[in-house]
C-alpha positions as CSV (number, residue, x, y, z in Angstrom):
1,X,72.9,69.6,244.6
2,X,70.4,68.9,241.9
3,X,69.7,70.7,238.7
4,X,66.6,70.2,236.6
5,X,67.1,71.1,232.9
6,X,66.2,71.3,229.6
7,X,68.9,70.9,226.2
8,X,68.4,72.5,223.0
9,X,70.5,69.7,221.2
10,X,70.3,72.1,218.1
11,X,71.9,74.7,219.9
12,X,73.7,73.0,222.1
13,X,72.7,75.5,225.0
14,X,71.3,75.3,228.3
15,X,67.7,77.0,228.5
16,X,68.1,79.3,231.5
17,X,64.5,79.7,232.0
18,X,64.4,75.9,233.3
19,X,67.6,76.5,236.0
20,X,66.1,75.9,239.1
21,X,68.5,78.6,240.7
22,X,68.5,81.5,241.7
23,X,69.6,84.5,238.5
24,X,72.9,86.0,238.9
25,X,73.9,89.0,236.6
26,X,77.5,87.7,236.3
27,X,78.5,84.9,234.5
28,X,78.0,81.6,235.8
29,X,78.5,77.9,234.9
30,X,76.5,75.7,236.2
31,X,77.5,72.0,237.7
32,X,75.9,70.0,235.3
33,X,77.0,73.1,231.8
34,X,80.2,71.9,233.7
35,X,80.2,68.5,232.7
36,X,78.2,68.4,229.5
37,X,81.3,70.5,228.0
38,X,83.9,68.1,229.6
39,X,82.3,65.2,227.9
40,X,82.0,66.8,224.6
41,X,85.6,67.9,224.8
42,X,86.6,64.1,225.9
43,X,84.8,63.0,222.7
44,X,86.5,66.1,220.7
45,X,89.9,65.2,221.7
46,X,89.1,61.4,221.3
47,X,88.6,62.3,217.6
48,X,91.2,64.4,217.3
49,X,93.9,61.7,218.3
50,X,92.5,59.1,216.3
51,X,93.0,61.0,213.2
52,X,96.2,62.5,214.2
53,X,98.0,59.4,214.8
54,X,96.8,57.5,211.8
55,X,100.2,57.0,209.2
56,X,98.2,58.6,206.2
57,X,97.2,61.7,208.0
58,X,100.3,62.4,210.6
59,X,102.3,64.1,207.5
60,X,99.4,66.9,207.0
61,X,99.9,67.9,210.7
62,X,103.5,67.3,211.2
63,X,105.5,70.8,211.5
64,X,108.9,71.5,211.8
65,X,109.6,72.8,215.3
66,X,111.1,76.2,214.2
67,X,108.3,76.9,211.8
68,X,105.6,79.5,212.7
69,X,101.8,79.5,211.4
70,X,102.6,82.9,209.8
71,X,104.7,81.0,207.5
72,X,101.9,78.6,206.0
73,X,100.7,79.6,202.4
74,X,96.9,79.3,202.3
75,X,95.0,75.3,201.8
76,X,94.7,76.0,197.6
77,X,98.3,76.8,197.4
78,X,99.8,74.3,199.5
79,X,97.6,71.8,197.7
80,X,99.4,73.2,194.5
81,X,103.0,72.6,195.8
82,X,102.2,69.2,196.7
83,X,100.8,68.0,193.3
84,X,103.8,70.1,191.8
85,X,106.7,68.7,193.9
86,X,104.8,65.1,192.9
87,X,104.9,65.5,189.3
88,X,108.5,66.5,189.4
89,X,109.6,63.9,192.1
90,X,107.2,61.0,191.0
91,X,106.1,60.6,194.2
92,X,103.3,60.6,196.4
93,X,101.2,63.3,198.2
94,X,102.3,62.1,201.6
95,X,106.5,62.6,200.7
96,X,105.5,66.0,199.1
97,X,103.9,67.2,202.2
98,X,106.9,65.3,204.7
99,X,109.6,67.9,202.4
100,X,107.4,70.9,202.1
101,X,106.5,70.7,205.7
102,X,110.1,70.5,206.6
103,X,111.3,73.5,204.3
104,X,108.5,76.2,205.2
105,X,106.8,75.1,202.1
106,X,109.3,76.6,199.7
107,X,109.1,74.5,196.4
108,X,112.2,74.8,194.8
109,X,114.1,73.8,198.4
110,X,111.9,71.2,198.5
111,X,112.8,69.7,195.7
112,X,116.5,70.0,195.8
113,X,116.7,68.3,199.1
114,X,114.9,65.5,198.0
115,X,117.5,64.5,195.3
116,X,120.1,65.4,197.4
117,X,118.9,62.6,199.8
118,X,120.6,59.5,199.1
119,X,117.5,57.0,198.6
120,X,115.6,59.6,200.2
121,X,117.1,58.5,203.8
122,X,115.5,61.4,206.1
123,X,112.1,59.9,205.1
124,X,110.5,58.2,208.0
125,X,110.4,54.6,207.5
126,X,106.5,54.0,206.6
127,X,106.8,56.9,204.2
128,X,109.5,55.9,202.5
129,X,107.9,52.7,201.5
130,X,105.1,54.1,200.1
131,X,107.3,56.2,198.1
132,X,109.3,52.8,196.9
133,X,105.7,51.0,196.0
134,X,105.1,54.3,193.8
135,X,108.2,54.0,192.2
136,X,108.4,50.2,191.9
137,X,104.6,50.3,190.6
138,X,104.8,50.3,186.2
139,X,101.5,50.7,183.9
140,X,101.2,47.7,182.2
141,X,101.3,48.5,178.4
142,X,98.8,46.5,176.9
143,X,98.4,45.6,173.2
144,X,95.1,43.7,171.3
145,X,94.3,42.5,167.7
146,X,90.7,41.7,166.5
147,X,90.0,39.8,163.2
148,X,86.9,39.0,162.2
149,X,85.3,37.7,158.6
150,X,82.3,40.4,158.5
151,X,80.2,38.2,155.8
152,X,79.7,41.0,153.5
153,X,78.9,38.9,150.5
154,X,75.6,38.4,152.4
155,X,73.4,41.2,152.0
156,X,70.5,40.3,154.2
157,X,70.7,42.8,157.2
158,X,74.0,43.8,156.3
159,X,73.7,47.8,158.1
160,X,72.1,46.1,161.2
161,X,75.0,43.1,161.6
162,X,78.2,45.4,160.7
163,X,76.6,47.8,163.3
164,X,76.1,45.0,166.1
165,X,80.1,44.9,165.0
166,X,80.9,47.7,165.6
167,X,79.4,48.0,169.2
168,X,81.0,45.4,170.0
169,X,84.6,46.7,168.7
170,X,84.2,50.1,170.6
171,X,83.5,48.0,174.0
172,X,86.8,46.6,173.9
173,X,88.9,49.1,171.5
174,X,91.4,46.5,170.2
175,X,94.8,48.0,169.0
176,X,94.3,46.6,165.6
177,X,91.5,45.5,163.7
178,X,91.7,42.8,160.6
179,X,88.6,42.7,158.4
180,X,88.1,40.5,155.7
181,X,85.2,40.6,153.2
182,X,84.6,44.0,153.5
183,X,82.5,45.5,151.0
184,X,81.2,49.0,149.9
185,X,77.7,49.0,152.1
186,X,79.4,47.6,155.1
187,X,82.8,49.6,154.4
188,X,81.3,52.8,155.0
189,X,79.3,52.1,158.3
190,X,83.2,51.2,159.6
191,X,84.8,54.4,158.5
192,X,81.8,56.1,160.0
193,X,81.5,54.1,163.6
194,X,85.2,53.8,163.8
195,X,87.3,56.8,161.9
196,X,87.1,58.7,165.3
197,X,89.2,56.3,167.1
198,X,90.9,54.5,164.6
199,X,93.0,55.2,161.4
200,X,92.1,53.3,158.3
201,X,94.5,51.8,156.2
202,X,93.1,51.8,152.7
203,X,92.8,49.0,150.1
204,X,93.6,49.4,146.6
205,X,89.7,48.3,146.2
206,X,90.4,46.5,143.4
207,X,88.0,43.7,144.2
208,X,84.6,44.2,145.0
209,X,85.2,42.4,148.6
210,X,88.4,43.1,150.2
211,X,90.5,42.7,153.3
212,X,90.7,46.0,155.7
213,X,93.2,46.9,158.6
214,X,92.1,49.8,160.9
215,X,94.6,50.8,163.7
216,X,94.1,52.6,167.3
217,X,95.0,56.2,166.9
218,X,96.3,56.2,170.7
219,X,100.2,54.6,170.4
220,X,100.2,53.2,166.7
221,X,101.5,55.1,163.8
222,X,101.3,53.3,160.4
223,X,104.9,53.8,158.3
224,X,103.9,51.7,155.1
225,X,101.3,49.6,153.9
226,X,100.5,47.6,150.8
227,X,98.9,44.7,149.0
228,X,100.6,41.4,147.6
229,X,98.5,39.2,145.6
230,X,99.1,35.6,146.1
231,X,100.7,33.3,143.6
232,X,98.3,31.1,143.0
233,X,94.4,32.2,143.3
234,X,91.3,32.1,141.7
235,X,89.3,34.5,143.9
236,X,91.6,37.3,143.9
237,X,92.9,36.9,147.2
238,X,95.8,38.4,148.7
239,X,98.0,39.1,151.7
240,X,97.2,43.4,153.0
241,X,100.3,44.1,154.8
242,X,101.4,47.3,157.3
243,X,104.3,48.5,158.9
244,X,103.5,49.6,162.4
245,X,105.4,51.8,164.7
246,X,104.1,50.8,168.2
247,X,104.2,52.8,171.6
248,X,107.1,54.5,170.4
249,X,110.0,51.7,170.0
250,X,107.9,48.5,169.0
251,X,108.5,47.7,165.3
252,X,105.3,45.3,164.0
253,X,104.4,43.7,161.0
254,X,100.4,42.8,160.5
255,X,99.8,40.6,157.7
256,X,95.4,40.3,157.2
257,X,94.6,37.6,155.0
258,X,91.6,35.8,153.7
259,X,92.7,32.8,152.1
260,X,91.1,30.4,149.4
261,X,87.8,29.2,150.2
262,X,86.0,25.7,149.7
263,X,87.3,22.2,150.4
264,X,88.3,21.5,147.1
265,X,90.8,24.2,147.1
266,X,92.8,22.9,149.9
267,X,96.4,23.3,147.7
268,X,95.9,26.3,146.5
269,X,95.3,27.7,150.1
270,X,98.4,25.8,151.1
271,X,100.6,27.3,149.2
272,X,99.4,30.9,149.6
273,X,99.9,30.1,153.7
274,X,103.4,28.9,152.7
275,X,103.7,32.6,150.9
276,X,102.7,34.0,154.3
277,X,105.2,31.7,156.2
278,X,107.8,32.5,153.6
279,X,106.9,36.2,154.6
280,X,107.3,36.1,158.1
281,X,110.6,34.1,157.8
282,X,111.9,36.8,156.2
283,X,111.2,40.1,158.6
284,X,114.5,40.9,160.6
285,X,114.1,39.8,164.4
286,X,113.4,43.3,165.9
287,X,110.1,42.8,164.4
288,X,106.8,41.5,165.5
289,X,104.9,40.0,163.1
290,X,101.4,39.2,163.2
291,X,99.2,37.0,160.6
292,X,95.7,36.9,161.1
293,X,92.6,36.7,159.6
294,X,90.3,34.1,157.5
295,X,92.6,30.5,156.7
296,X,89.4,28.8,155.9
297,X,91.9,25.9,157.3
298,X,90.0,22.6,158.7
299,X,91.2,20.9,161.6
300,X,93.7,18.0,159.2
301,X,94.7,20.6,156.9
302,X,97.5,22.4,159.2
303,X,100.0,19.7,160.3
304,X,102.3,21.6,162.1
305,X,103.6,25.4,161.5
306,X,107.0,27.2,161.4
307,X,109.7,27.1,164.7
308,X,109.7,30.0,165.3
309,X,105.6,30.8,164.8
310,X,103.0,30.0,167.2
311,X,99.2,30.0,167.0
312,X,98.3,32.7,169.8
313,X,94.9,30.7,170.5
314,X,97.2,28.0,172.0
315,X,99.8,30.3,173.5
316,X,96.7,31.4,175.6
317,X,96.1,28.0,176.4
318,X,93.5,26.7,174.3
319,X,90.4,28.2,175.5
320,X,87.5,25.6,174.9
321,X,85.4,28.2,174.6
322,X,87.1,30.0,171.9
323,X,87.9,27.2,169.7
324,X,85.0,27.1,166.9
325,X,85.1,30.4,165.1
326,X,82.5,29.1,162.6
327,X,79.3,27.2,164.0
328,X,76.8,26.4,162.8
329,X,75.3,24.7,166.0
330,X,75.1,27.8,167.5
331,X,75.6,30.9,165.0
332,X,71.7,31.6,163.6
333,X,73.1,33.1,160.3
334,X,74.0,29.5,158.8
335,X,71.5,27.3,157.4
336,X,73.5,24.2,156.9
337,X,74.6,20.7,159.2
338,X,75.3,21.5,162.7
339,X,78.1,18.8,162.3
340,X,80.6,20.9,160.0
341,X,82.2,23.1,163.2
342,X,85.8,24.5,162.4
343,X,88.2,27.2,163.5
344,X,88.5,29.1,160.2
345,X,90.2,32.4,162.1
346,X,93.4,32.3,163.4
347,X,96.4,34.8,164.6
348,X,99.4,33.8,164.3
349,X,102.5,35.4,165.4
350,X,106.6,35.4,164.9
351,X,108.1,36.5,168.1
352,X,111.0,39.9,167.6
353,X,114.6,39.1,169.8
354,X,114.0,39.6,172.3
355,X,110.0,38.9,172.6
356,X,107.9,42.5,173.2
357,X,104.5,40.8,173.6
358,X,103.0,38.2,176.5
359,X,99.2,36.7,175.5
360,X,97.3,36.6,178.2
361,X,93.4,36.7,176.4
362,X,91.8,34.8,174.0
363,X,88.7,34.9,173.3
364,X,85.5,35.2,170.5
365,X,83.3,38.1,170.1
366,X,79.9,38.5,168.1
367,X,78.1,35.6,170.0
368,X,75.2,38.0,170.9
369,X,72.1,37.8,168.9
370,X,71.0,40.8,167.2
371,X,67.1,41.4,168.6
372,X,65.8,42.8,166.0
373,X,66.9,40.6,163.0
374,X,67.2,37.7,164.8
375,X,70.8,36.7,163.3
376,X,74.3,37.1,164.6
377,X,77.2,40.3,163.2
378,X,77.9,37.4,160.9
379,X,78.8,33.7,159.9
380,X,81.7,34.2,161.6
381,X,82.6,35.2,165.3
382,X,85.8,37.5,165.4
383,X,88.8,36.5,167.5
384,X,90.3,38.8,170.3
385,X,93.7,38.1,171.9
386,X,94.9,40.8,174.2
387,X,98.5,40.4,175.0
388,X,100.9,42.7,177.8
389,X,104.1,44.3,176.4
390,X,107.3,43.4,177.8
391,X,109.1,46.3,179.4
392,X,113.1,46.6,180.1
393,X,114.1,44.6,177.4
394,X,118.2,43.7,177.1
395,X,119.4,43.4,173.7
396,X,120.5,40.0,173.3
397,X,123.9,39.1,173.0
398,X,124.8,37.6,169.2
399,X,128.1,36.4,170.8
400,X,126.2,33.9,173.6
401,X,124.4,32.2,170.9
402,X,127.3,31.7,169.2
């Protein structure tokens, strides 16, 4: 028998005006009603098993077999046990819901049988790897320093460059910031920019340009900071030094310098770098120190350095691209022979025993040119090294090295 008809696909209904039969008063299904709703209950149930049996979703539907639907707290508060049993288990949503499943979705049962479970052994086996990834998987801890020479001795579009700066600073939000030649006009657009996220450590001010240190306010508390002149210097320099406390059991010494200037005074910014050697020698080995800032050192002036100190520029492998932190082939501030290129800005650090600190970035920052004066943030372009921080440290044994 044939059947002419007409579907309303919105409704999803036959239109009995176009049966070609004849009316009945009782209800009846017609052949081809008949198979339209087998075909959309093949496709239903096709669905259905698809999703059931995928790993991520069987949890959400697996029951116990003596549990009964009356016993099922609403979707908002099952969702709340499940983040809650996660939080205290440090585990995933998909063990939560295996263990609250299994107890009727009592919390506190829940939670006691999952540490009464040695390595969680009534987990099935793909669950229970997931829950090993979650626990094997650590948040890297990462650690940054950014010096940079901010040229404040030149005035020319000095609110416009130390702003550039500071756009450039908030992008990456080092850890710790070294500035050197800091002055009043440029000093204040810092604090302003930067005082929200970072703590400034203030200078005595005793000069009218000045070193500055500013550190993260997220994991780094500042215990003690204060300024040593140098020995021997005829432009008042000196080495700003602060204790740092970092992530909570890090102990970190940043030493910001800006050391003699000029090619004549080669020995006198030798000896103030041996001060700053002499320094870190000095600071017990549970400490990480860090010296950065301006050395205004030429390539043939620093033959070698301390054992125990490396230059983190080369620790990151000497990035070519990184090497010349004073240009004047390609920085537009400088007015003077594209020959005399050097890498004036350097961080240097002395390792703690054991090491807390891996470099894995190096790299320059203030390269963009400002559109609207036409110059760069400054003379100089500012260093960046980012470095990881070494978890599960074992205290090393003083005996072995013996």
């Amino acid at each position: 028998m044939t059947f002419s008809t007409t579907i309303d696909w919105n409704s999803f209904k036959l239109s009995p005006s176009s049966l070609a039969m004849p009316r009945c008063p009782t209800l009846y299904i017609t052949e081809l009603h008949f198979q339209f709703c087998i075909i959309l209950s093949c496709f239903y149930l096709i669905e259905c098993e698809t999703y059931f049996w995928k790993e991520e979703n069987f949890c959400i539907f697996r029951m116990s077999s003596s549990e009964d639907d009356n016993d099922i707290p609403d979707d908002d508060v099952c969702l709340l046990r499940t983040d809650l049993f996660g939080t205290v288990t440090g585990t995933n949503a998909a063990c939560g819901q295996f263990y609250l499943q299994d107890c009727k979705w009592d919390l506190t049962v829940a939670i006691n049988r999952y540490f009464d479970q040695p390595d969680n052994a009534r987990l099935p086996p793909w669950i229970r790897r997931m829950v090993s990834q979650d626990k094997d998987t650590v948040k890297t801890m990462h650690f940054s320093i950014l010096s940079w020479n901010l040229d404040g001795l030149d005035n020319r579009n000095i609110v416009s460059r130390v702003n550039a700066a500071c756009d450039e600073i908030l992008e990456l939000e080092p850890s710790v910031l070294f500035f050197q030649e800091v002055v009043p006009e440029n000093f204040e657009v810092l604090k302003r920019r930067l005082g929200e996220k970072y703590q400034v450590l203030e200078n005595n001010d005793r000069y009218y340009y000045h070193t500055s240190i500013f550190i993260h306010r997220t994991n780094l508390e500042c215990t003690e900071h204060h300024v040593v002149d140098f020995a021997r210097t005829s432009m008042n320099r000196n080495m700003f030094i602060a204790l740092i406390e970092f992530d909570g059991d890090v102990q970190l010494c940043l030493v910001n310098s800006h050391l003699e200037s000029g090619r004549k005074e080669s020995r006198i910014r030798k000896s103030q770098l041996e001060e700053i050697w002499s320094l870190m020698a000095a600071s017990p080995d549970d400490v990480t120190v860090f010296f950065g800032g301006d050395t205004n050192l030429g390539f043939g002036e620093l033959k070698a350095v301390p054992a125990n100190v490396t230059d983190l520029f080369q620790d990151c492998g000497s990035p070519v691209d990184a090497c010349l932190t004073w240009d004047p082939a390609t920085n537009a501030n400088l007015n003077i022979p594209k020959r005399c290129r050097q890498r004036f800005d350097r961080i240097f650090v002395k390792a703690s025993k054991p090491a807390r600190f891996k470099p894995i970035e190096f790299s320059l920052v203030g390269k963009k040119l400002i559109r609207s004066s036409l110059c760069h943030p400054s003379d100089h372009y500012g260093i960046y090294c980012k470095m990881e921080k070494i978890e599960n440290i074992e205290p090393v044994d003083n005996n072995e090295e013996k």
